[in-house]
mmCIF file as Biopython writes it, N, C-alpha, C and O atoms, coordinates in Angstrom:
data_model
#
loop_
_atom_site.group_PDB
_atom_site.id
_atom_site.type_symbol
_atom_site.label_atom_id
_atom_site.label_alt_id
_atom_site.label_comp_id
_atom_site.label_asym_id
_atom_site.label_entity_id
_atom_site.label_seq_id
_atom_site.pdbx_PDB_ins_code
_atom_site.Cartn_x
_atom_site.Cartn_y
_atom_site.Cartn_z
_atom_site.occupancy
_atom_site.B_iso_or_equiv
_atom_site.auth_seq_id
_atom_site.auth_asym_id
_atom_site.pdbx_PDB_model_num
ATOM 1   N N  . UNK A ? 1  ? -1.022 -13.298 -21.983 1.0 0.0 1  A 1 
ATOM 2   C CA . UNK A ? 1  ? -0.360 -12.035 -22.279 1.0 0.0 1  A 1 
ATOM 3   C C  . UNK A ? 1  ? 0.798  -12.240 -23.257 1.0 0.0 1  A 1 
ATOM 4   O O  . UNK A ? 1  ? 0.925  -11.603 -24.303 1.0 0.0 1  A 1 
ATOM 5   N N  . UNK A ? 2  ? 1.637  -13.194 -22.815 1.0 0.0 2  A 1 
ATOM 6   C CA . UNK A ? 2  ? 2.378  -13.504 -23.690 1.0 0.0 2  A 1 
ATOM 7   C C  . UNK A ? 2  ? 2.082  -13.659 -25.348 1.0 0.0 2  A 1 
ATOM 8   O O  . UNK A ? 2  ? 2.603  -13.012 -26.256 1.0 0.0 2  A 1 
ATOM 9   N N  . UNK A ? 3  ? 1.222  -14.572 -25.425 1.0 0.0 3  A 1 
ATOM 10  C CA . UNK A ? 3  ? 0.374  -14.773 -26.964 1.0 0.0 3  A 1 
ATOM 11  C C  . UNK A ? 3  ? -0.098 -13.225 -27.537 1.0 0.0 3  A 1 
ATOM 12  O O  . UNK A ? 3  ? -0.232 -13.021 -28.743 1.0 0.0 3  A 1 
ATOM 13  N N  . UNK A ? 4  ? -0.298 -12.315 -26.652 1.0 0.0 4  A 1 
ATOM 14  C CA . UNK A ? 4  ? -0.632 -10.862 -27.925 1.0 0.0 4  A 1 
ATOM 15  C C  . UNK A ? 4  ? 0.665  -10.214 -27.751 1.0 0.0 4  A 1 
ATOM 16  O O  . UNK A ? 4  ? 0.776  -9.373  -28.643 1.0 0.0 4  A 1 
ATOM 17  N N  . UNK A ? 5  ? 1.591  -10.231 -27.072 1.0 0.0 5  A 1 
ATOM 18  C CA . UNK A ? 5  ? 2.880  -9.884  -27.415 1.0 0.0 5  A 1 
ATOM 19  C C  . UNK A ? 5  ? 3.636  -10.829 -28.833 1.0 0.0 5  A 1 
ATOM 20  O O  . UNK A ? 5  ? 4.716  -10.614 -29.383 1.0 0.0 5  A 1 
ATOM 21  N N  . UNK A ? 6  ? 3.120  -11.369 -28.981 1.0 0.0 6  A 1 
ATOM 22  C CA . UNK A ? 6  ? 3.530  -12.168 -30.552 1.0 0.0 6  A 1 
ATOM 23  C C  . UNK A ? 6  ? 2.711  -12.080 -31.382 1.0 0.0 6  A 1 
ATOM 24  O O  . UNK A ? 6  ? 3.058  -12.302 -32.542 1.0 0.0 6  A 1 
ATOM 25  N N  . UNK A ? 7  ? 1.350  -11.729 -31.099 1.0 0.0 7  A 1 
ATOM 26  C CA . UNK A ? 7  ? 0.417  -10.764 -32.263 1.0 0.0 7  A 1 
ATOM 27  C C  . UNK A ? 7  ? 1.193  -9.686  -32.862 1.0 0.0 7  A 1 
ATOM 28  O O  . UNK A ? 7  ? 1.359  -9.664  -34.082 1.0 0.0 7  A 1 
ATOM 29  N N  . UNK A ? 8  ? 1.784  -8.605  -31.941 1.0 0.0 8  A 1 
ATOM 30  C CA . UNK A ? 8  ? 2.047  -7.493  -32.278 1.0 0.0 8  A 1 
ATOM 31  C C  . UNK A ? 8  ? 3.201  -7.821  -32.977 1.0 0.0 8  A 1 
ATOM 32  O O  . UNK A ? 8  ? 3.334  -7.383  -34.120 1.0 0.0 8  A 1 
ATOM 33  N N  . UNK A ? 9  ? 4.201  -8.639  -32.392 1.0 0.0 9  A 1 
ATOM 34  C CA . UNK A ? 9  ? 5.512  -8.964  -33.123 1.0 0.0 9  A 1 
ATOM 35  C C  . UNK A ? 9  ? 5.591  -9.301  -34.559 1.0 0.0 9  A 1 
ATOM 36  O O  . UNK A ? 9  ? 6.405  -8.871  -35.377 1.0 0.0 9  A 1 
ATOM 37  N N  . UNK A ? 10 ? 4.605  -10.154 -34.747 1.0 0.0 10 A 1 
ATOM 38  C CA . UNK A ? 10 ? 4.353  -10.310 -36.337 1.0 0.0 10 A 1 
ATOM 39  C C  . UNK A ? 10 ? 3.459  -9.652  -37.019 1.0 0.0 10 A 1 
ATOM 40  O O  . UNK A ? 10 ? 3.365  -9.950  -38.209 1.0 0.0 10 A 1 
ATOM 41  N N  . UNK A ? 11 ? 2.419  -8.419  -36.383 1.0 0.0 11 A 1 
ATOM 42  C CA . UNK A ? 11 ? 2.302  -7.411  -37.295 1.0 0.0 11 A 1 
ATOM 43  C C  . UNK A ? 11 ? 3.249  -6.443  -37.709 1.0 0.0 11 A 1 
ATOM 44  O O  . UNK A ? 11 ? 3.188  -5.753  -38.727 1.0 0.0 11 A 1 
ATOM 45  N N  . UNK A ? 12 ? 4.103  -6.446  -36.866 1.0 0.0 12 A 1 
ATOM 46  C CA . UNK A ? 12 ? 5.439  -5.292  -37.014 1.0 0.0 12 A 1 
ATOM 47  C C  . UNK A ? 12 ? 6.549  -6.153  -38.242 1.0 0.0 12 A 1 
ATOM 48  O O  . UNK A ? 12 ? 6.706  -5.585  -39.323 1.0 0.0 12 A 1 
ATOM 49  N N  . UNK A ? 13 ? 7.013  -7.026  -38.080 1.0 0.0 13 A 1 
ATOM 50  C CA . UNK A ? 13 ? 7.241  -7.680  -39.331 1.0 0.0 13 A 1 
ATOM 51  C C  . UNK A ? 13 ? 6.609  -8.324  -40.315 1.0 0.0 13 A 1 
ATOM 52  O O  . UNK A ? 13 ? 7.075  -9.192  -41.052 1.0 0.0 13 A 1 
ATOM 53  N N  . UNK A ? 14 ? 5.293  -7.770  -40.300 1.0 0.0 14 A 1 
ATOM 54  C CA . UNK A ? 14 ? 4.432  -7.697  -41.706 1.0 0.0 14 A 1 
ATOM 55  C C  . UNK A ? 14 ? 4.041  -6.721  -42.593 1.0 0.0 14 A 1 
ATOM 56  O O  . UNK A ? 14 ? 3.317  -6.719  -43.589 1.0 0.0 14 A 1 
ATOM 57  N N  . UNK A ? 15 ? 4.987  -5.500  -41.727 1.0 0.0 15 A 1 
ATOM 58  C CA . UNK A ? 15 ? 5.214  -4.150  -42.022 1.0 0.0 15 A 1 
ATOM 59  C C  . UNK A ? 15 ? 6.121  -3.916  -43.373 1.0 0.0 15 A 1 
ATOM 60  O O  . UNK A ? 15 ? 7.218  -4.473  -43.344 1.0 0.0 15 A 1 
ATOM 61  N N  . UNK A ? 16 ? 5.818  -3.201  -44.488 1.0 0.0 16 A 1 
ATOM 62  C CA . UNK A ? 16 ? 6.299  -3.171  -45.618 1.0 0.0 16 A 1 
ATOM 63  C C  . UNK A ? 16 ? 7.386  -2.326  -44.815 1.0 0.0 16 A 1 
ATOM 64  O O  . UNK A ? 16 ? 7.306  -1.629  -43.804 1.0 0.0 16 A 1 
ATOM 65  N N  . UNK A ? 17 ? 8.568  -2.709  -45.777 1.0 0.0 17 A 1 
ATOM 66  C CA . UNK A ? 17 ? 9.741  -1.993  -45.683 1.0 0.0 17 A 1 
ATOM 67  C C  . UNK A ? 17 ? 9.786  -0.367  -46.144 1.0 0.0 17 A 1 
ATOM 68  O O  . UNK A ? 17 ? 10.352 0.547   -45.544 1.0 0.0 17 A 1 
ATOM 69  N N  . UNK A ? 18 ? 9.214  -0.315  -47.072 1.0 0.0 18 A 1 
ATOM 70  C CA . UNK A ? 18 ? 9.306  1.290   -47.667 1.0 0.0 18 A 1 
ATOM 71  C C  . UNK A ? 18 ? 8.612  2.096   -46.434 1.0 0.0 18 A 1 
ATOM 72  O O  . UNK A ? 18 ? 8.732  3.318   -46.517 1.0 0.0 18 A 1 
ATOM 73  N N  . UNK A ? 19 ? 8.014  1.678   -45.477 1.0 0.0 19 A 1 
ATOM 74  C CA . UNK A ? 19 ? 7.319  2.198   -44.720 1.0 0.0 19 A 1 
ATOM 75  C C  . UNK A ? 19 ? 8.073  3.128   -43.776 1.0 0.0 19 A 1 
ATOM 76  O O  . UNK A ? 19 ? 7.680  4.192   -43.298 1.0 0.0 19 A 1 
ATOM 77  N N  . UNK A ? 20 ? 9.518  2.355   -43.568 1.0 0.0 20 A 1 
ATOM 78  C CA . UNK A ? 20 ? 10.171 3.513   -42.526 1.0 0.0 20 A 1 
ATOM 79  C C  . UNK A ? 20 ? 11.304 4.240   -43.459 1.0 0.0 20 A 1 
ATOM 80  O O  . UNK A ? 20 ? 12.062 3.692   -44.259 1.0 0.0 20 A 1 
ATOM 81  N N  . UNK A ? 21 ? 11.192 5.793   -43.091 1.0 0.0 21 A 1 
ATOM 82  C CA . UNK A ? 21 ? 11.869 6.629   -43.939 1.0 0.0 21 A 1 
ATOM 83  C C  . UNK A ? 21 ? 13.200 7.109   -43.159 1.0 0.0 21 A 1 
ATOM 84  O O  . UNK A ? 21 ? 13.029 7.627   -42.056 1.0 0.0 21 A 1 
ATOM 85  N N  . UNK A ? 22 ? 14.706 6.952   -43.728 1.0 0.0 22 A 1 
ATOM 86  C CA . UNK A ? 22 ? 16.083 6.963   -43.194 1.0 0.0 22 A 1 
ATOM 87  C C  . UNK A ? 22 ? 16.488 8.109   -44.003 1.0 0.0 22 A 1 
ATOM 88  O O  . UNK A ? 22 ? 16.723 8.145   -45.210 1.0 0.0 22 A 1 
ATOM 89  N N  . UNK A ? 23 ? 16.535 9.195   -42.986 1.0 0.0 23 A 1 
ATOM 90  C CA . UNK A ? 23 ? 17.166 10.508  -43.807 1.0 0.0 23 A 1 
ATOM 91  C C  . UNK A ? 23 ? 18.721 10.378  -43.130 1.0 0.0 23 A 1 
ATOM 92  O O  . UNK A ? 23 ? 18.769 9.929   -41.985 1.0 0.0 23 A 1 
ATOM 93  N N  . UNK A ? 24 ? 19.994 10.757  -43.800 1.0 0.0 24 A 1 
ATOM 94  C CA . UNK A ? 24 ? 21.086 10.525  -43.843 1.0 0.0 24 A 1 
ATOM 95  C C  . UNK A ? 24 ? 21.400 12.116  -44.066 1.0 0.0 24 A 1 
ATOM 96  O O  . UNK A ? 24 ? 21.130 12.817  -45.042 1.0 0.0 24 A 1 
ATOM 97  N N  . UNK A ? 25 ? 22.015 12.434  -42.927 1.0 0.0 25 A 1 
ATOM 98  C CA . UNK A ? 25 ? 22.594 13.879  -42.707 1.0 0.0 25 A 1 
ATOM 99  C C  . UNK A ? 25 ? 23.920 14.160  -43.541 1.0 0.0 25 A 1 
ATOM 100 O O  . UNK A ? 25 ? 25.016 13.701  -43.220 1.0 0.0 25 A 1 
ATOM 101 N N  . UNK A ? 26 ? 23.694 14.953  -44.628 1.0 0.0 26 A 1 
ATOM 102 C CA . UNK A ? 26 ? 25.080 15.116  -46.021 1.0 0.0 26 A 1 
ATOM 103 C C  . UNK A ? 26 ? 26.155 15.769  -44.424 1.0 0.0 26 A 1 
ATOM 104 O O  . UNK A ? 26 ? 27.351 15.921  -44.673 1.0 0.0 26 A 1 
ATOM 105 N N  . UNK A ? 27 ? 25.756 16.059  -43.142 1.0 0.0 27 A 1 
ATOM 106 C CA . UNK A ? 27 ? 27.246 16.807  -42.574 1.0 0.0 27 A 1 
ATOM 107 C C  . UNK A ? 27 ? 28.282 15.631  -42.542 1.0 0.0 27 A 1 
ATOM 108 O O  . UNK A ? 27 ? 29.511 15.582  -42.589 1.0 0.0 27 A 1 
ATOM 109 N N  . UNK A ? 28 ? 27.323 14.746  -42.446 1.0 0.0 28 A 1 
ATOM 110 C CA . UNK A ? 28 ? 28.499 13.531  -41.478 1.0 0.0 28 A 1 
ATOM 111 C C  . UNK A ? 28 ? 29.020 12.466  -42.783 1.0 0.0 28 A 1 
ATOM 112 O O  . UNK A ? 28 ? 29.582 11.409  -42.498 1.0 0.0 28 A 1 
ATOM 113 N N  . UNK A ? 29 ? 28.788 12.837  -44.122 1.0 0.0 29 A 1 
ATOM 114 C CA . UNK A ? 29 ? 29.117 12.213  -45.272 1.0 0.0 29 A 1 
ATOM 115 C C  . UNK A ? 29 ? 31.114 12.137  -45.318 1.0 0.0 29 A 1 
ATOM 116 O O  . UNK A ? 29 ? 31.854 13.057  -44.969 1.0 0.0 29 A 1 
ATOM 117 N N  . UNK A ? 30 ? 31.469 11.032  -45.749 1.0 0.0 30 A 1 
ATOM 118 C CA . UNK A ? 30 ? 32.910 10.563  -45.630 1.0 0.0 30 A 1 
ATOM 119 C C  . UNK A ? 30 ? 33.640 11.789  -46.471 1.0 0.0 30 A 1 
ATOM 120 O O  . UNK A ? 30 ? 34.701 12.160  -45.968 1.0 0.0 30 A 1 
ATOM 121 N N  . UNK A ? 31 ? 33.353 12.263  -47.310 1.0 0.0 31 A 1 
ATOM 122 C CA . UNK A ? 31 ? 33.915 13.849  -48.085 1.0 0.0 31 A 1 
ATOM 123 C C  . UNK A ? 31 ? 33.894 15.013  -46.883 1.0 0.0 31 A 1 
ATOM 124 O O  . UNK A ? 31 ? 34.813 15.587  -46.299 1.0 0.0 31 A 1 
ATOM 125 N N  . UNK A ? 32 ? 32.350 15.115  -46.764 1.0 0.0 32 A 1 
ATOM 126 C CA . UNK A ? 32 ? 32.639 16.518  -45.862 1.0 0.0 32 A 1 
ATOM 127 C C  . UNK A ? 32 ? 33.153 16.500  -44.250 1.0 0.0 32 A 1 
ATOM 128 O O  . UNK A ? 32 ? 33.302 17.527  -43.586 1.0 0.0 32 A 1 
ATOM 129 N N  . UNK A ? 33 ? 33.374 15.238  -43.793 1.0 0.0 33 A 1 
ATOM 130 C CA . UNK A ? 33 ? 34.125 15.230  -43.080 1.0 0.0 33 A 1 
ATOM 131 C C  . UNK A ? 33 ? 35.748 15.058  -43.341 1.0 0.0 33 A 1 
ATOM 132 O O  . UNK A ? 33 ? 36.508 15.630  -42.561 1.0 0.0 33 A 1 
ATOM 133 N N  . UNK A ? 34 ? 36.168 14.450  -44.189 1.0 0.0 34 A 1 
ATOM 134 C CA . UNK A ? 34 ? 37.547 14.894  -44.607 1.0 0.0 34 A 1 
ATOM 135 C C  . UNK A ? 34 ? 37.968 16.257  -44.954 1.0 0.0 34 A 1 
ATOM 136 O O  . UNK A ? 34 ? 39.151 16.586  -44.867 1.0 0.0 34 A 1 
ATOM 137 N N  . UNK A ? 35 ? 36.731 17.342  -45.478 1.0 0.0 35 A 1 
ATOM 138 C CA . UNK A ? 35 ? 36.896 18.593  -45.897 1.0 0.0 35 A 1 
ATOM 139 C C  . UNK A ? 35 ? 37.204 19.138  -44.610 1.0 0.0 35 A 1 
ATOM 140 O O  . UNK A ? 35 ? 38.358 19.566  -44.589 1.0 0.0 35 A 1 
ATOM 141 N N  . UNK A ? 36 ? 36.740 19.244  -43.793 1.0 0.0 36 A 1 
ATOM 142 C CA . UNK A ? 36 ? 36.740 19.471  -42.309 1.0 0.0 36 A 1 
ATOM 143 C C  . UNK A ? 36 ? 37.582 19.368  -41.812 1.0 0.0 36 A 1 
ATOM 144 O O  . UNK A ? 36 ? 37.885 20.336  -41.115 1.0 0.0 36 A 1 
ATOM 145 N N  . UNK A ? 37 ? 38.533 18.169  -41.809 1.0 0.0 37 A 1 
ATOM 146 C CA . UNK A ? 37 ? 39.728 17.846  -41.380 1.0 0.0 37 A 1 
ATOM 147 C C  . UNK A ? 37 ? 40.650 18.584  -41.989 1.0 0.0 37 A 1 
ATOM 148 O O  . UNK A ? 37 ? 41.290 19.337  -41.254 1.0 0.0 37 A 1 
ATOM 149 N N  . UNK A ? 38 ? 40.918 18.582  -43.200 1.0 0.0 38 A 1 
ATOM 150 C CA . UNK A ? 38 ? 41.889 19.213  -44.350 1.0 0.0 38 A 1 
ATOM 151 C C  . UNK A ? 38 ? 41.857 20.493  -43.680 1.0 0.0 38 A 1 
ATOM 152 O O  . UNK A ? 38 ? 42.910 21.091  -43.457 1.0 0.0 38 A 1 
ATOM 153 N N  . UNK A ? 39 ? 40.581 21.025  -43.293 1.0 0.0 39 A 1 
ATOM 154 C CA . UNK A ? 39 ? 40.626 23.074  -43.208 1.0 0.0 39 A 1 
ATOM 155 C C  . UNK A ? 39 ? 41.288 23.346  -41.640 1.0 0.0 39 A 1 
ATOM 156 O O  . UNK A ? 39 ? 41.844 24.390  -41.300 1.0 0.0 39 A 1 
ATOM 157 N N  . UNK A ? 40 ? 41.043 21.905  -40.616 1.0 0.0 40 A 1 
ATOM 158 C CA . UNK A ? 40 ? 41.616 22.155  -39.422 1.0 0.0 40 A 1 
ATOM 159 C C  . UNK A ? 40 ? 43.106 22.135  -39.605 1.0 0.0 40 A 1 
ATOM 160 O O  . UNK A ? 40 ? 43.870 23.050  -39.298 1.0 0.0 40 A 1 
ATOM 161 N N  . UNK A ? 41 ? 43.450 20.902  -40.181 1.0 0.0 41 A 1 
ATOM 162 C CA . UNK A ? 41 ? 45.006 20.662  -40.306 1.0 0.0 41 A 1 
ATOM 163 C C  . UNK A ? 41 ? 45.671 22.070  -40.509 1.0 0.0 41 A 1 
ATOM 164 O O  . UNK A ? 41 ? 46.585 22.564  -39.849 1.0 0.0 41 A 1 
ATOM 165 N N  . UNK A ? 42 ? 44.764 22.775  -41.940 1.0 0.0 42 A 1 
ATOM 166 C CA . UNK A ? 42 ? 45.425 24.072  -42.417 1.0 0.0 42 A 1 
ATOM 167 C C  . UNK A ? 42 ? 45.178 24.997  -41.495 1.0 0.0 42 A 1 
ATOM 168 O O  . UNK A ? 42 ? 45.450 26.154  -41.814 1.0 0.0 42 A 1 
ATOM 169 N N  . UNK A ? 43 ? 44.751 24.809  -40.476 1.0 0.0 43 A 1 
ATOM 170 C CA . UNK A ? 43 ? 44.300 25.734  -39.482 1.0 0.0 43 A 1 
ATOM 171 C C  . UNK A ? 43 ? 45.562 25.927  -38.350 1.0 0.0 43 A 1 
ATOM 172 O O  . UNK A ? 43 ? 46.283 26.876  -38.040 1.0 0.0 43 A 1 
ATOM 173 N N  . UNK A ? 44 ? 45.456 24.722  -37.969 1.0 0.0 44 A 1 
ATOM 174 C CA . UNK A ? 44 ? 46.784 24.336  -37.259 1.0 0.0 44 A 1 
ATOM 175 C C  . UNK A ? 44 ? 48.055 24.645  -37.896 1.0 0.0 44 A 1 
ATOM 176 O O  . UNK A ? 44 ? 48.925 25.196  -37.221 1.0 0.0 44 A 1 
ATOM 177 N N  . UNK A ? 45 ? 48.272 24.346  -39.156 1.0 0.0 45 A 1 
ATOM 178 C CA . UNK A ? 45 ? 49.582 24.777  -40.126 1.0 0.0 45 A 1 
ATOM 179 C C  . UNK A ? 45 ? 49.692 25.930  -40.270 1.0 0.0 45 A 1 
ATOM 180 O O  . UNK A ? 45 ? 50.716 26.341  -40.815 1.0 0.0 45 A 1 
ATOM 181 N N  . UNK A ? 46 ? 48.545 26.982  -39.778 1.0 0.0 46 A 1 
ATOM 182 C CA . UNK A ? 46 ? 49.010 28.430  -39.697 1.0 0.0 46 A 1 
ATOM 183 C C  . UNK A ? 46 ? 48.481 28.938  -41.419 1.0 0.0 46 A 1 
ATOM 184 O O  . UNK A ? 46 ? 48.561 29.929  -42.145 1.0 0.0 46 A 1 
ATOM 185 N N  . UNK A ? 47 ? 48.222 28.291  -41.435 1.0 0.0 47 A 1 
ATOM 186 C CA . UNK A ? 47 ? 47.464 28.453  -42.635 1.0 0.0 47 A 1 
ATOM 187 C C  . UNK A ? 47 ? 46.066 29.353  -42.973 1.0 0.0 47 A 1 
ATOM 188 O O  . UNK A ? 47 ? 45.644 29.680  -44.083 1.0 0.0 47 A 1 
ATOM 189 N N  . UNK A ? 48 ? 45.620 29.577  -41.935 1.0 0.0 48 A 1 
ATOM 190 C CA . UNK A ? 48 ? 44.409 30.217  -42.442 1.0 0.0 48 A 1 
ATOM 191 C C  . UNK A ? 48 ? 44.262 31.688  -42.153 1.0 0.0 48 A 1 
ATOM 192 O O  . UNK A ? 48 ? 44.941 32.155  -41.238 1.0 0.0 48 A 1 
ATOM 193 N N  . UNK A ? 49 ? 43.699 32.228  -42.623 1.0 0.0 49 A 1 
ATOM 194 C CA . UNK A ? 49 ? 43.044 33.661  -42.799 1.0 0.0 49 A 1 
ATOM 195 C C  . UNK A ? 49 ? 42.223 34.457  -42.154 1.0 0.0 49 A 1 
ATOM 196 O O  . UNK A ? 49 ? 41.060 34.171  -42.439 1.0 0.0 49 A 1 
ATOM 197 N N  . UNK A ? 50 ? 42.334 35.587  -41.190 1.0 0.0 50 A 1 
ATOM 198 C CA . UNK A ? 50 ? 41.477 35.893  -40.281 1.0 0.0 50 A 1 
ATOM 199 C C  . UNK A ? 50 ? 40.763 37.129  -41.061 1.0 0.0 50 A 1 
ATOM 200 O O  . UNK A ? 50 ? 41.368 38.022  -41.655 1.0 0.0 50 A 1 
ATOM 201 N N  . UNK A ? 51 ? 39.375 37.003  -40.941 1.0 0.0 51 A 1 
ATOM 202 C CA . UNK A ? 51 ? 38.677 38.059  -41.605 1.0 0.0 51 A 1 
ATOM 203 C C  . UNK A ? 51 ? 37.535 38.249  -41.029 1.0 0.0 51 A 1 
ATOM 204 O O  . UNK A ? 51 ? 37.307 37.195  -40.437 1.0 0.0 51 A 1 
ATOM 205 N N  . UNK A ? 52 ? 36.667 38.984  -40.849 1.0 0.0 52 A 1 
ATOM 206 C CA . UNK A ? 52 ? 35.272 39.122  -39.960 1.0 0.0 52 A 1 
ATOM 207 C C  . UNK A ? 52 ? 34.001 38.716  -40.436 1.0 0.0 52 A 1 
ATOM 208 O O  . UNK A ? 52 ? 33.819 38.687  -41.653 1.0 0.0 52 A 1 
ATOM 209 N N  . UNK A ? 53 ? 33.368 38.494  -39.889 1.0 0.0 53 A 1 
ATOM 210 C CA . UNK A ? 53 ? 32.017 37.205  -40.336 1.0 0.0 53 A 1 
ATOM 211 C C  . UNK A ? 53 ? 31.118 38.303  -41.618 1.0 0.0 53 A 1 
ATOM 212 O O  . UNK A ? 53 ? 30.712 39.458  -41.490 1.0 0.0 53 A 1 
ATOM 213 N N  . UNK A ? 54 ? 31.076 37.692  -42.389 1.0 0.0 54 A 1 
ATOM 214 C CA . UNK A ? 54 ? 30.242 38.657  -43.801 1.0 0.0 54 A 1 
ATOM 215 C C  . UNK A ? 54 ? 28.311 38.072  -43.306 1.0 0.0 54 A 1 
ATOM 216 O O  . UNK A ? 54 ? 27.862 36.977  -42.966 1.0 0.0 54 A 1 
ATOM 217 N N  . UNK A ? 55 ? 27.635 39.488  -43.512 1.0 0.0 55 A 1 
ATOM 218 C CA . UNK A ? 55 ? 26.259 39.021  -43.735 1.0 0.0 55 A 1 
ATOM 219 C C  . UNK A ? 55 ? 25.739 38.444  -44.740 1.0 0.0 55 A 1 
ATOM 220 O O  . UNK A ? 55 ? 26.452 38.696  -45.711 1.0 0.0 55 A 1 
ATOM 221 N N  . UNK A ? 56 ? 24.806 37.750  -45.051 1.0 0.0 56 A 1 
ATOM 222 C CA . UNK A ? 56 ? 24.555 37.462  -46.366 1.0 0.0 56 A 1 
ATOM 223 C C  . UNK A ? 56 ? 23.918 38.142  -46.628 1.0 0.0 56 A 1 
ATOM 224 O O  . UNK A ? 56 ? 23.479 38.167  -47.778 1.0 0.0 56 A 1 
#
């Protein structure tokens, strides 16, 4: 049993790399999370603007 558990192990690292696809979520990007921060701070600073939710 052991011996086809190391079959499989080295078909899986005989696996081309392009093969697995890494999508990277733009929310959690080092900008739009600083943007985020900046609008709370101004939020907290009394800074912001109350107005009612627009439809698109």
């Amino acid at each position: 049993m052991e011996q086809s558990n190391l079959k499989n192990n080295v078909a899986l690292k005989n696996e081309p790399h392009h093969s697995v696809k890494v999508r990277v979520d733009p929310f959690y990007s080092k900008e739009n999370l600083q943007y985020i921060r900046d609008g709370i701070a101004a939020l907290d600073a009394g800074l912001g603007v109350e107005h009612d939710i627009k439809d698109a």
